[in-house]
Structures are given as structure tokens and as C-alpha cells.
Short mmCIF file of the C-alpha atoms (twelve columns), coordinates in Angstrom:
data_MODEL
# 
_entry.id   MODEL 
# 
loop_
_atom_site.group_PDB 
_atom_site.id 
_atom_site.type_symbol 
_atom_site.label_atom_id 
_atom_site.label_alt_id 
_atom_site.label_comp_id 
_atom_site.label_asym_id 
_atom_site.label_seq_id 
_atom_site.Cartn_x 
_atom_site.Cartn_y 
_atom_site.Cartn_z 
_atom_site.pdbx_PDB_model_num 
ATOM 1   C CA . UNK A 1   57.338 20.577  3.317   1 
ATOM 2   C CA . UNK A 2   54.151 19.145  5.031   1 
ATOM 3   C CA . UNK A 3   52.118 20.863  7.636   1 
ATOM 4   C CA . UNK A 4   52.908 17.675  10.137  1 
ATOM 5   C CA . UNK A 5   56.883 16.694  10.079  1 
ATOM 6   C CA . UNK A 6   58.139 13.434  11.818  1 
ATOM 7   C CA . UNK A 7   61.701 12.787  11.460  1 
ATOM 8   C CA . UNK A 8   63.513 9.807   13.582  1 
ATOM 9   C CA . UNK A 9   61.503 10.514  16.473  1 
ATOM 10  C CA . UNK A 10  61.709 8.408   19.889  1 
ATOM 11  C CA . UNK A 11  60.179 8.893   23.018  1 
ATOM 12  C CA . UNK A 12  61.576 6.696   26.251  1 
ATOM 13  C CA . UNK A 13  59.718 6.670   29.794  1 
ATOM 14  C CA . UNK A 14  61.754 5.288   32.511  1 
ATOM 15  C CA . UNK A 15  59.874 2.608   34.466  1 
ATOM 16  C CA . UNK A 16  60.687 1.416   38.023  1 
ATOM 17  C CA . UNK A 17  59.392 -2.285  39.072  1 
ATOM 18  C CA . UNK A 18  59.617 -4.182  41.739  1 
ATOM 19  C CA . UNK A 19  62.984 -6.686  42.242  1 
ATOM 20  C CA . UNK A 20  61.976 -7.998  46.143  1 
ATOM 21  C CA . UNK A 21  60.622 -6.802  49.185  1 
ATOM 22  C CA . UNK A 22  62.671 -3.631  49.456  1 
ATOM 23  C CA . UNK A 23  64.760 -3.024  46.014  1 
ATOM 24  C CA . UNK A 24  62.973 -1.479  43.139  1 
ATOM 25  C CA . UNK A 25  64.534 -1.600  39.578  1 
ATOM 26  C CA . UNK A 26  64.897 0.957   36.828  1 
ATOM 27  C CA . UNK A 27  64.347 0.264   33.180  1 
ATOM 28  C CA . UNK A 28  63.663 2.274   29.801  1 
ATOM 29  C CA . UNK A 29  60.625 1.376   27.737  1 
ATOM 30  C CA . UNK A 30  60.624 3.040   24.106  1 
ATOM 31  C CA . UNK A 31  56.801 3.903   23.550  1 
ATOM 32  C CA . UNK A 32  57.855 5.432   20.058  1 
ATOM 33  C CA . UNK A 33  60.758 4.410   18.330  1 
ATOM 34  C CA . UNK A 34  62.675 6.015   15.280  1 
ATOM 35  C CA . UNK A 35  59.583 7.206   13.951  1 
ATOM 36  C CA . UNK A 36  58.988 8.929   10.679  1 
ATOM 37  C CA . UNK A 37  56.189 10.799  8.416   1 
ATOM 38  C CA . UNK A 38  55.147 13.592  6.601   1 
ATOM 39  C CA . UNK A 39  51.338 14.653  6.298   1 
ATOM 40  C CA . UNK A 40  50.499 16.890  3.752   1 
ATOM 41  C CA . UNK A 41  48.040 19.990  4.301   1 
ATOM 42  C CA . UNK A 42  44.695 19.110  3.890   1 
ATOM 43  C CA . UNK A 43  44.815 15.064  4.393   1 
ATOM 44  C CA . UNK A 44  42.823 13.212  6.240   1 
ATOM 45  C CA . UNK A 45  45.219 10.266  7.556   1 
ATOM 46  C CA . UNK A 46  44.122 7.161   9.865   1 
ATOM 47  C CA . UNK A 47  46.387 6.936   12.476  1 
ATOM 48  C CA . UNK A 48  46.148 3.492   14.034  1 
ATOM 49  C CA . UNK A 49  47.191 0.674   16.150  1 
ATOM 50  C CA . UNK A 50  47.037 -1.505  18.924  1 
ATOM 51  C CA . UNK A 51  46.667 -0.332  22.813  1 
ATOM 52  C CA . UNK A 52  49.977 0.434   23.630  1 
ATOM 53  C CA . UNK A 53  51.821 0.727   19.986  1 
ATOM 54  C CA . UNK A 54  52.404 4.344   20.401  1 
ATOM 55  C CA . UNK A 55  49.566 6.111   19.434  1 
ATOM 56  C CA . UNK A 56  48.589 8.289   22.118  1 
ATOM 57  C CA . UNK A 57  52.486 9.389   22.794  1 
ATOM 58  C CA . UNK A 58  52.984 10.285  19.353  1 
ATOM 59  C CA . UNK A 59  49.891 12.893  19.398  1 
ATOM 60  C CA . UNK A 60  50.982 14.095  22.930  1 
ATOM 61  C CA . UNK A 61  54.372 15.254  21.073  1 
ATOM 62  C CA . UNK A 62  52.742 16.497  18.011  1 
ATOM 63  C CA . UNK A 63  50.683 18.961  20.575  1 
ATOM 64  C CA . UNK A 64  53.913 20.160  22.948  1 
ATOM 65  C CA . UNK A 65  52.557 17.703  26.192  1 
ATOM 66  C CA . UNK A 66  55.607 15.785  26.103  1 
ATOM 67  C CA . UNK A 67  59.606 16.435  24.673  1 
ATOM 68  C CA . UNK A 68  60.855 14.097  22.158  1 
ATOM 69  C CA . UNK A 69  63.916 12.229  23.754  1 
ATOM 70  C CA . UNK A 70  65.132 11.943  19.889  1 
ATOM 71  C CA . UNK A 71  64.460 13.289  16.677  1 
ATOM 72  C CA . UNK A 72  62.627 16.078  15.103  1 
ATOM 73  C CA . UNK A 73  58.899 17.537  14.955  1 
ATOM 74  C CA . UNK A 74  57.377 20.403  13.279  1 
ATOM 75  C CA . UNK A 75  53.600 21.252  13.263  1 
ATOM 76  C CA . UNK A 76  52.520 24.311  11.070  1 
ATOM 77  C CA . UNK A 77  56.355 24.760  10.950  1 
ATOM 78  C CA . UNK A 78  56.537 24.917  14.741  1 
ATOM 79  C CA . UNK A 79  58.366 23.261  17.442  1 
ATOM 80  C CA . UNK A 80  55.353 21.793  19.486  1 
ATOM 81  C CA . UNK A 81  57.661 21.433  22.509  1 
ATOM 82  C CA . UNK A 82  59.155 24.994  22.209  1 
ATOM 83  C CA . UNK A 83  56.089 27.044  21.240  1 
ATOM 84  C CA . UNK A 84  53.142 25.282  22.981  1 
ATOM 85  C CA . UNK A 85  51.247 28.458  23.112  1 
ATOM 86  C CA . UNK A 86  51.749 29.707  19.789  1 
ATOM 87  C CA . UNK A 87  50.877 26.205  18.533  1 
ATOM 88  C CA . UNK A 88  47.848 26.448  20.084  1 
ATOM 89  C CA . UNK A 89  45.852 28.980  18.134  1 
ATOM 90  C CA . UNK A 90  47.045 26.537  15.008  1 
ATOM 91  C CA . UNK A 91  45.623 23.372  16.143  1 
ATOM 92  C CA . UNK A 92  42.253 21.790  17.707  1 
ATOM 93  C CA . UNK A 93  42.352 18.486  19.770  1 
ATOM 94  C CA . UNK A 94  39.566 16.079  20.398  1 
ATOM 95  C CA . UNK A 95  39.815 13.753  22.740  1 
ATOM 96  C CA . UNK A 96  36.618 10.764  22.952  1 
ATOM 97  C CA . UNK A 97  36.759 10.326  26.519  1 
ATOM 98  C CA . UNK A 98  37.769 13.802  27.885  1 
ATOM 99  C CA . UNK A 99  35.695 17.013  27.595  1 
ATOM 100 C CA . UNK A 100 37.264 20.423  27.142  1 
ATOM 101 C CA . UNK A 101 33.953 22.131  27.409  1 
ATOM 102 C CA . UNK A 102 33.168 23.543  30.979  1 
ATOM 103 C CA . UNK A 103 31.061 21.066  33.110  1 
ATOM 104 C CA . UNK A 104 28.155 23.244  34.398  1 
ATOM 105 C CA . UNK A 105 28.084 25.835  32.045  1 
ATOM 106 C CA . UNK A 106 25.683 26.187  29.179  1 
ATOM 107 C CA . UNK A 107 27.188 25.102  25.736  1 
ATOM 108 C CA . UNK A 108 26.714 28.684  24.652  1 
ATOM 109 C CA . UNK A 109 29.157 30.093  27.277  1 
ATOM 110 C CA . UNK A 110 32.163 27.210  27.019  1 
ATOM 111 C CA . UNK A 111 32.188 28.369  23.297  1 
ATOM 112 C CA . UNK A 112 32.337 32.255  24.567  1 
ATOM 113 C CA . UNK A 113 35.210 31.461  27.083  1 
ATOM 114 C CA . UNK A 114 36.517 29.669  24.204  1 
ATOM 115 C CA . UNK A 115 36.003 32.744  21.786  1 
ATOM 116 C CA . UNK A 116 38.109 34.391  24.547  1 
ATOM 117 C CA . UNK A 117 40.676 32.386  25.059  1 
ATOM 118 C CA . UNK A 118 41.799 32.038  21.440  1 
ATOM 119 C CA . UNK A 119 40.997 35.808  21.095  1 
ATOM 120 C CA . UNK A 120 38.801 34.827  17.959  1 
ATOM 121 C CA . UNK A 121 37.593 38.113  15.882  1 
ATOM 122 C CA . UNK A 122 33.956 38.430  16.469  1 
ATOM 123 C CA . UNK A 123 32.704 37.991  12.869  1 
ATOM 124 C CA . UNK A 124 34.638 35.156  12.413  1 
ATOM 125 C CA . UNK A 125 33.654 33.929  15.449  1 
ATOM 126 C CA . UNK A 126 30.446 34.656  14.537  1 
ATOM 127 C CA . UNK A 127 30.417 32.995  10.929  1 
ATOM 128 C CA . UNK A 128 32.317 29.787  12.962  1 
ATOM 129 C CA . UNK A 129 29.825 29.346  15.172  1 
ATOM 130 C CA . UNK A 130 26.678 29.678  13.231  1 
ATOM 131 C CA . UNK A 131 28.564 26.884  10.568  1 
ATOM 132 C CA . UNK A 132 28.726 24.613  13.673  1 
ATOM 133 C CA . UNK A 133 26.057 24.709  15.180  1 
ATOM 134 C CA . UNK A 134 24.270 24.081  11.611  1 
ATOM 135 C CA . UNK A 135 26.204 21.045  10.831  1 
ATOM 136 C CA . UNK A 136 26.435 19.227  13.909  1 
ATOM 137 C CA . UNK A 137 22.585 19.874  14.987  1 
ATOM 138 C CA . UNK A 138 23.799 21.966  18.499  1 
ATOM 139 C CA . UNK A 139 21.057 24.743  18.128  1 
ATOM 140 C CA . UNK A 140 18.426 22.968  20.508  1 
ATOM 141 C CA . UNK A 141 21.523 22.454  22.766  1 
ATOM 142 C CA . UNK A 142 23.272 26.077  23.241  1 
ATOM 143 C CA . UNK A 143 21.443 26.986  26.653  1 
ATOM 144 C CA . UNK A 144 22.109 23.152  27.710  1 
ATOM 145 C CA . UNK A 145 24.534 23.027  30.834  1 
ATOM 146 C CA . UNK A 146 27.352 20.487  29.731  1 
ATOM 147 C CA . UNK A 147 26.651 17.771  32.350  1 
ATOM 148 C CA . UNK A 148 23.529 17.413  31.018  1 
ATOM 149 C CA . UNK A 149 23.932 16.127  27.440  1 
ATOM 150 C CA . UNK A 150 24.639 12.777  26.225  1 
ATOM 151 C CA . UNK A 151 27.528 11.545  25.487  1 
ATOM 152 C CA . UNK A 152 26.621 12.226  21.588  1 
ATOM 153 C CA . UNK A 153 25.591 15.586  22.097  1 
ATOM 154 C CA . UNK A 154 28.928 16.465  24.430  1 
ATOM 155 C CA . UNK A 155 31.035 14.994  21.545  1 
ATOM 156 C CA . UNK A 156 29.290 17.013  18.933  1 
ATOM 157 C CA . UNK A 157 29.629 20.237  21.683  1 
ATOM 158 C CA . UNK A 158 33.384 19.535  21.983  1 
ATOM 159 C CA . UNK A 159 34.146 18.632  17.849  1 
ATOM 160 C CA . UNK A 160 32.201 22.726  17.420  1 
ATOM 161 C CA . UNK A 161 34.573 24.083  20.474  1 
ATOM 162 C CA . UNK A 162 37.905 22.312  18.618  1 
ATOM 163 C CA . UNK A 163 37.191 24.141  15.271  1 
ATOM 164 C CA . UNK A 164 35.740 27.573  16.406  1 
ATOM 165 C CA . UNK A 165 39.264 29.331  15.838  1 
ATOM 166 C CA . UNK A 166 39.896 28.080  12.474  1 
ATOM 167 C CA . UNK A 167 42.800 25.072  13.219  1 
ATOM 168 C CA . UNK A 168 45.227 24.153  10.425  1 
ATOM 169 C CA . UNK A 169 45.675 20.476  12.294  1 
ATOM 170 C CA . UNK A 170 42.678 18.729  14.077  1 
ATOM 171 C CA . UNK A 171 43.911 15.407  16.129  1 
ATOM 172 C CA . UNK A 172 41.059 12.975  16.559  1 
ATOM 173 C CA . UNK A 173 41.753 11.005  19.439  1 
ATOM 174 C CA . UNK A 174 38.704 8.068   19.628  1 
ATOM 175 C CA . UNK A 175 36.349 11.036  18.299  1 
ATOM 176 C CA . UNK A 176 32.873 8.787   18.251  1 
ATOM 177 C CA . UNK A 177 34.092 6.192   20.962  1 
ATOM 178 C CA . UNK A 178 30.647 5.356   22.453  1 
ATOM 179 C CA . UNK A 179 28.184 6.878   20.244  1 
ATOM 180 C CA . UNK A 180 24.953 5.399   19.034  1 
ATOM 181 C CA . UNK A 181 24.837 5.312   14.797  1 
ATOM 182 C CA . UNK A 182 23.019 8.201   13.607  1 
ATOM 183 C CA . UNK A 183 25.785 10.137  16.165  1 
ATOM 184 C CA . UNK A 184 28.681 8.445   14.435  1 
ATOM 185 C CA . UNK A 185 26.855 9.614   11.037  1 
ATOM 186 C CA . UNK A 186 26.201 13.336  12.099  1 
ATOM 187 C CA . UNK A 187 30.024 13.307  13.394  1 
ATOM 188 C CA . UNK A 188 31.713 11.711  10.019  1 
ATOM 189 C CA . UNK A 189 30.040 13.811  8.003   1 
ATOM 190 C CA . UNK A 190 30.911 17.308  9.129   1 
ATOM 191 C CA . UNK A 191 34.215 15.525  9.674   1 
ATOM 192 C CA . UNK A 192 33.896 15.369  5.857   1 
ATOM 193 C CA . UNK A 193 32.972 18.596  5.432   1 
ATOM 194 C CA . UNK A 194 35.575 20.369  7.501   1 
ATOM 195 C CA . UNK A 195 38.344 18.491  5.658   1 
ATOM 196 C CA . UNK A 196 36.842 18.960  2.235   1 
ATOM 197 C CA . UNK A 197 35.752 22.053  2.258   1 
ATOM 198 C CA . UNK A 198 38.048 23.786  4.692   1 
ATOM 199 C CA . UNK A 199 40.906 22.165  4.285   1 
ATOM 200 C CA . UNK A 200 41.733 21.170  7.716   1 
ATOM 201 C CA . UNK A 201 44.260 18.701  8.508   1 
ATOM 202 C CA . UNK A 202 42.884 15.788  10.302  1 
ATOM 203 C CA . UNK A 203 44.638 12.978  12.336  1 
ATOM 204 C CA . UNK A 204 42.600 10.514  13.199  1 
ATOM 205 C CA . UNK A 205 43.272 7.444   15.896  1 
ATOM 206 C CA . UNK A 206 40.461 5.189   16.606  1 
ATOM 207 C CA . UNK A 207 39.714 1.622   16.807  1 
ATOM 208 C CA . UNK A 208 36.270 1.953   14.982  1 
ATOM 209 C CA . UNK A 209 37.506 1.103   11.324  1 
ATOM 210 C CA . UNK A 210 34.503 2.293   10.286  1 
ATOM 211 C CA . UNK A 211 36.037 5.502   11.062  1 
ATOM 212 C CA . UNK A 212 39.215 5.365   8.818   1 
ATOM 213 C CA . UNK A 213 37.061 3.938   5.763   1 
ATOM 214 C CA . UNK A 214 34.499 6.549   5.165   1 
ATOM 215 C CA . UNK A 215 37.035 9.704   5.827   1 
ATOM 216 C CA . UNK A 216 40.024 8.371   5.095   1 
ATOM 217 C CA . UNK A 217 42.477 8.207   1.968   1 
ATOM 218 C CA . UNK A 218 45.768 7.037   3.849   1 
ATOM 219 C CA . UNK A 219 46.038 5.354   6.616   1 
ATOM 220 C CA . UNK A 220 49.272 4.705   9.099   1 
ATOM 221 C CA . UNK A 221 49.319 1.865   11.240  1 
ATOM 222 C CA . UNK A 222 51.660 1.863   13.747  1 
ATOM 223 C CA . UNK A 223 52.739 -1.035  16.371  1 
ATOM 224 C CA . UNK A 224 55.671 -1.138  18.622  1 
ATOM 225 C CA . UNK A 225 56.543 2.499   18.103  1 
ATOM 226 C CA . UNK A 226 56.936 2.337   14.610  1 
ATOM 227 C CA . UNK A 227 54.831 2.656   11.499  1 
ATOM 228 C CA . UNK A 228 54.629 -0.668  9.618   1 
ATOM 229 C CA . UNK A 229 52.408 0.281   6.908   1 
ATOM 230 C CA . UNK A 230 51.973 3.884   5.526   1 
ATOM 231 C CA . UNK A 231 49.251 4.212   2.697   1 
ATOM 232 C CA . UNK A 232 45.633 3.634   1.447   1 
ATOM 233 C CA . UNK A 233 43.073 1.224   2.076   1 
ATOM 234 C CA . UNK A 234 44.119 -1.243  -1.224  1 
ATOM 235 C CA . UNK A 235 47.440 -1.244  -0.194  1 
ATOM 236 C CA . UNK A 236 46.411 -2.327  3.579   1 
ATOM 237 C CA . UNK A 237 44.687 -5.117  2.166   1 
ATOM 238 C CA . UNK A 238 47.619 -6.335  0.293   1 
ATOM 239 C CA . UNK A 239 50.295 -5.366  2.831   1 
ATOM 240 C CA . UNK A 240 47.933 -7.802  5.597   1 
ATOM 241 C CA . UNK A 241 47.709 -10.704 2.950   1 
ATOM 242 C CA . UNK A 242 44.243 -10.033 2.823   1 
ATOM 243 C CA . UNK A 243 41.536 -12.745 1.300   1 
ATOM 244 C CA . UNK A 244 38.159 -11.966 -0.760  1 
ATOM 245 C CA . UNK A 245 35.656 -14.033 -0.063  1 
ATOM 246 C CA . UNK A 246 33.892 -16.277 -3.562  1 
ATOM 247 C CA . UNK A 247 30.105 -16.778 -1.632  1 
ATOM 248 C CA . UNK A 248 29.253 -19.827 -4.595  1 
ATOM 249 C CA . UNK A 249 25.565 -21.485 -4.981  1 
ATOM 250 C CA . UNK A 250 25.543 -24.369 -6.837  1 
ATOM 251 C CA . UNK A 251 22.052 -26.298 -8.680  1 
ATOM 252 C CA . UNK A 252 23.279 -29.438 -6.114  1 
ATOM 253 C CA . UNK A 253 25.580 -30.541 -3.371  1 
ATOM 254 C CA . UNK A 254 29.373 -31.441 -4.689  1 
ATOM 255 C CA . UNK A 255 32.722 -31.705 -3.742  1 
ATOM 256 C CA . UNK A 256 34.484 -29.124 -2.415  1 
ATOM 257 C CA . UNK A 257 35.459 -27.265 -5.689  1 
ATOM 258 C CA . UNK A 258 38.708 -27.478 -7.100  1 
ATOM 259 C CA . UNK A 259 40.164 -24.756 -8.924  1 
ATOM 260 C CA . UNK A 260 43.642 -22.613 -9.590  1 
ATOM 261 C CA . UNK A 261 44.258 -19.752 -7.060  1 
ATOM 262 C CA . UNK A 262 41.638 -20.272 -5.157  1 
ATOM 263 C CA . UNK A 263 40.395 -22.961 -1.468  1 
ATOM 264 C CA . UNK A 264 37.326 -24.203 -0.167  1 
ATOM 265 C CA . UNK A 265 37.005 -23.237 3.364   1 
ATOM 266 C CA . UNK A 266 33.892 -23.741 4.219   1 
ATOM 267 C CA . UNK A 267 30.801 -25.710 2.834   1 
ATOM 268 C CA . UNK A 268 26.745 -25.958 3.168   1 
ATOM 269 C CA . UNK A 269 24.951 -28.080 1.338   1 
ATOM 270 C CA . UNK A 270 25.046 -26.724 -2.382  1 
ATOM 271 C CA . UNK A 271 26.846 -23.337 -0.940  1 
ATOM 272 C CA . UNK A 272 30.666 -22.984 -0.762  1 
ATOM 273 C CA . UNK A 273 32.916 -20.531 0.394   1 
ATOM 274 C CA . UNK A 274 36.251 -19.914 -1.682  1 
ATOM 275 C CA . UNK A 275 39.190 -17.797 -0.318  1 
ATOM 276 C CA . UNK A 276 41.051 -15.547 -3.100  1 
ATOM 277 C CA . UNK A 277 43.739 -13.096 -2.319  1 
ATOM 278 C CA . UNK A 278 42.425 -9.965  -1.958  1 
ATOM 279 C CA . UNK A 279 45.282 -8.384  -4.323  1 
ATOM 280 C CA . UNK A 280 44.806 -11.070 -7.231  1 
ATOM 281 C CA . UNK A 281 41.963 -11.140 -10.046 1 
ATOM 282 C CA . UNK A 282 38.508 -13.096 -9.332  1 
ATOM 283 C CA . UNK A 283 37.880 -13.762 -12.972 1 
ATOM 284 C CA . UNK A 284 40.036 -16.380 -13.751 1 
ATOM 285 C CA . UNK A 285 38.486 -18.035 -10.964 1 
ATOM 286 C CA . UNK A 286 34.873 -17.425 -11.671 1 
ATOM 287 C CA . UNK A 287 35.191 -18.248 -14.856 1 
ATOM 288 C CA . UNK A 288 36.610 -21.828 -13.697 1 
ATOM 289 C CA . UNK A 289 33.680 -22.250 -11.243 1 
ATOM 290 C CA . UNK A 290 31.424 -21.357 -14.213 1 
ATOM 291 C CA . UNK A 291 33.380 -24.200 -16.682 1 
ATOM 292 C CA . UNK A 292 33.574 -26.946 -14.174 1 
ATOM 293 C CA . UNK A 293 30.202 -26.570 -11.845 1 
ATOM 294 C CA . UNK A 294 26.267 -26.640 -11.827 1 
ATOM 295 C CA . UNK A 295 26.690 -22.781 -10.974 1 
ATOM 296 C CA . UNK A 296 23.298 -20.972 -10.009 1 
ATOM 297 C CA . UNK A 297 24.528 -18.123 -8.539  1 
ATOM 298 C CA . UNK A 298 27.855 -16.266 -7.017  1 
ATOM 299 C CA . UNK A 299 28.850 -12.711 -4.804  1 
ATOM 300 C CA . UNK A 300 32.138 -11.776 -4.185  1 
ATOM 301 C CA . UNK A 301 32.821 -10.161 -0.259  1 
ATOM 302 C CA . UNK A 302 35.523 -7.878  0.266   1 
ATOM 303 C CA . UNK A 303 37.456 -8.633  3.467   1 
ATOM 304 C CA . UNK A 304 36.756 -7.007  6.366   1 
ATOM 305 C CA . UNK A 305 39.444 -4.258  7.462   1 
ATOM 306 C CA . UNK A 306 39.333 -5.307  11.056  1 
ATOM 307 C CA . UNK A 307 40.724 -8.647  10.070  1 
ATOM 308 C CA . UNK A 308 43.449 -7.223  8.154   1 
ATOM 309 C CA . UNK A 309 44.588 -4.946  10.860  1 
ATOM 310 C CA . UNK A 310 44.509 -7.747  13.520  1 
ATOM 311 C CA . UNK A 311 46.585 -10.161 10.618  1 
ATOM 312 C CA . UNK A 312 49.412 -7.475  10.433  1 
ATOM 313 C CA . UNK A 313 48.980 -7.256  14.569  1 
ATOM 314 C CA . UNK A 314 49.694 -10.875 14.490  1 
ATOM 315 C CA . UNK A 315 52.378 -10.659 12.658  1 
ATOM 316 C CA . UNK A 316 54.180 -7.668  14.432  1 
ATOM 317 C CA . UNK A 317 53.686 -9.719  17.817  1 
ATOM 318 C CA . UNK A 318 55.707 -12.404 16.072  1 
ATOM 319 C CA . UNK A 319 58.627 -9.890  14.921  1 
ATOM 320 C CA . UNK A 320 58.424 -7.612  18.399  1 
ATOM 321 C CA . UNK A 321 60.542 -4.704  18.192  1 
ATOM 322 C CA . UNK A 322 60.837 -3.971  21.713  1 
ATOM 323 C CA . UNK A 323 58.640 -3.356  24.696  1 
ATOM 324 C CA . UNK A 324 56.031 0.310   24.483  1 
ATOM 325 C CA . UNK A 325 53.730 1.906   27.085  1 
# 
């Protein structure tokens, strides 16, 4: 039994459009559709997609904002729907572009109403706090009213506030949307921490790949509703028909090299680029290029995660499964 529970889930929003001057039409649109996972306690999983695949509806189920039309979910062996407030005290959501911290109060006292509101024990509170604030750099910042930090700072504030009552599930929605690089650094790595060391279960959605490979093992990318891919990085690659890239410096200019399982596509001068699939072995063909060529000197480039994503995007698009919101 896993701490998150999807099972044949679907989620339908009826839309009204416009069909002449004074007659207005109703339709369904399926933003999730016969959806379906498990996530163990204490993974970190990359939940991802295009605008509009999904995403955002599925978390707004797994937290009790909206009913299921179909299916079944469980969350810490809850009914997110049913028990919204006992969920709650189980789970921490952090949303990129929405604060839950108050907007003219200090840090320090949105993390005491907070303290209240989850009716947090005071040591523990305490202890939670103090870890934090630590981690995430906020001690220069607790007397700070929230309207005046930065959008890095805010994001750090609101990441402390999500984790101050000990959550068994923390969604990520677009958690360092925004933020400058050594932000994004500070923010992964407690990330880290908190799912290492405490065990949290994180959920992660963002379009900053970045993201999903420095915290996460498996990944789930969903499009039209539906997950199309369910596993780690490797297997993305494969699954999107990924290419490695054969960066090849020869002693003079030549042909475009010919050899088995691998193409030219592109030249300069003595330097040629070779396209591999990212699944298959490069030795065979370096050791070809070595045979048959003036070599002088050769890197290999692993392909770039982004482009694997947007090839299994492509592909969806050319397979559509329906229409989502």
C-alpha cells in the first residue's frame, strides 16, 4: 500500500461556448482521464507535463479541492475529498506563484499563526523551526514583513511554513519558478534533505528539468490526462528515442564519416557531430571512428532531458487522446 493511491481516476469540467449570437453550447472536457499510480513513502517523484495535460487537476484532487468524477484516491490512507481537514495536518503544499504566508506580517508571526493553526506541540515546533530557518538561510529574514522579500526569499519563507508540522506528503507545484541560481540551489538542497533525511514524500511538477534531475529518482510524465511514461531518468531517455551526441575532432577535414549505428548531422571543418541512440553502446562506434579516421580527439554528450520530454510531447500530439483543461 503506498502513501499516495491513484486508481482509474477521471476528472470532467463541463464547458459552455459560444454557438451564435444568442445560443451557448455545453460540452465535457476530461482534464484527467483513467488515471493510475502508486507512490511509495518516502519518494521523491517528478510529476510532469505539458500546460494543460492534467497536472494541476490531479494535485487539486490529491489535496480534497476538487471530487473525482471517477475512480479512487487515498492520501496517507485518506479520502482527500471526504476528510479535507484531517488531511491537512498530513500534508504541506507549495505552490510557485501563490503565497500562503500572510502579506504584511513579519515571517516570524505567519509561522506562529501557522504553529496555531496546525496546533503544532511547542518543542516540536520549536525543533521545526530552528531546522528551517538553518537550512534555508531565513534567520536575517524572521522580523521581515512578507511583502517585502524577494521572490527567493518568499519561496524559501513559504517551503519553512509547508514543513513546520511535520507533513507525510509535500506537493511541489513550480517550487523555484522565477528564482535566480544560488535560490534554486539553496531550495534543491534542503529539498534533498527533507526527503532524505526525513522521509517526506515529495511530488514535484515543474517545467525546470533541472528540477526533476538533481532530486529525482522516478519521474511521471503525464499528457492528455494520462501518464505515458512512469519511471527513471534512463528509461525516459529510451522511452523518448533519445540520441547521444559523438562531438569527433579529426587531424584534417573529411567526409562525413561513415560508420554502423551511428549519422553525421552536422559538420565543421575537421569537427563532426554523430547521433547514437541514447539506449545503445558508443563503443562499437568509437572504436570504428578510431579504425577508419585521422582521430585527434572525441566527447560523448548526453542528450538533453528537455528534448526528450518535448519528443514524447510530439508524439502524444500526434496520438491525442482527447481534449484537457
Amino acid at each position: 500500500m503506498g502513501i499516495i493511491e491513484v486508481h482509474n481516476v477521471s476528472r470532467t469540467f463541463t464547458v459552455r461556448t459560444r454557438a451564435g449570437r444568442l445560443r451557448r453550447e455545453k460540452r465535457e472536457v476530461r482534464a484527467v482521464d483513467g488515471l493510475d499510480f502508486t507512490v511509495e513513502e518516502g519518494e521523491c517523484v517528478g510529476y510532469i507535463g505539458p500546460n494543460g495535460a492534467g497536472k494541476s487537476t490531479t494535485i487539486k484532487m490529491l489535496t480534497g479541492i476538487l471530487v473525482p468524477t471517477g475512480g479512487r484516491l487515498r492520501v496517507a490512507s485518506v479520502d482527500p475529498a471526504r476528510e479535507r481537514v484531517g488531511l491537512a495536518r498530513r500534508i504541506g503544499v507549495v505552490f510557485g506563484q501563490r503565497t500562503t504566508l500572510w502579506w504584511d506580517l513579519p515571517l516570524r508571526d505567519s509561522y506562529e499563526l501557522a504553529r496555531r493553526i496546525y496546533r503544532i506541540p511547542d518543542a516540536r515546533y520549536r525543533a521545526n523551526l530552528e531546522r528551517c530557518v538553518e537550512l534555508l538561510e531565513l534567520g536575517a529574514l524572521l522580523d521581515t514583513p512578507v511583502r517585502q522579500l524577494s521572490l527567493g526569499q518568499r519561496m524559501r519563507g513559504d517551503l519553512a511554513a509547508a514543513l513546520l508540522h511535520d507533513p507525510q506528503v509535500l506537493y511541489l507545484d513550480e517550487p523555484t519558478i522565477g528564482l535566480d541560481v544560488v535560490s534554486k540551489s539553496r531550495v534543491r538542497a534542503f529539498l534533498r534533505e527533507v526527503n532524505t533525511l526525513q522521509r517526506t514524500t515529495v511530488l514535484l511538477t515543474t517545467h525546470d528539468l533541472t528540477d526533476i534531475e538533481q532530486l529525482c529518482r522516478r519521474v511521471m510524465v503525464i499528457d492528455h490526462g494520462r501518464v505515458v511514461y512512469d519511471g527513471g531518468l534512463e528509461g525516459l531517455h529510451a522511452a523518448g528515442e533519445s540520441e547521444r551526441t559523438l562531438v569527433v575532432d579529426l587531424a584534417e577535414v573529411c567526409a562525413p564519416i561513415e560508420v554502423p549505428g551511428a549519422r553525421v548531422v552536422r559538420t565543421d571543418g575537421p569537427r563532426q557531430w554523430l547521433a547514437i541512440p541514447a539506449r545503445a553502446s558508443a563503443a562499437p562506434v568509437l572504436a570504428a571512428v578510431a579504425a577508419r579516421y585521422p582521430l585527434v580527439d572525441l566527447s560523448v554528450r548526453e542528450p538533453a532531458i528537455e528534448d526528450v520530454i518535448a519528443r514524447m510531447y510530439s508524439s502524444s500530439e500526434a496520438h491525442p487522446k482527447g481534449a484537457t483543461v
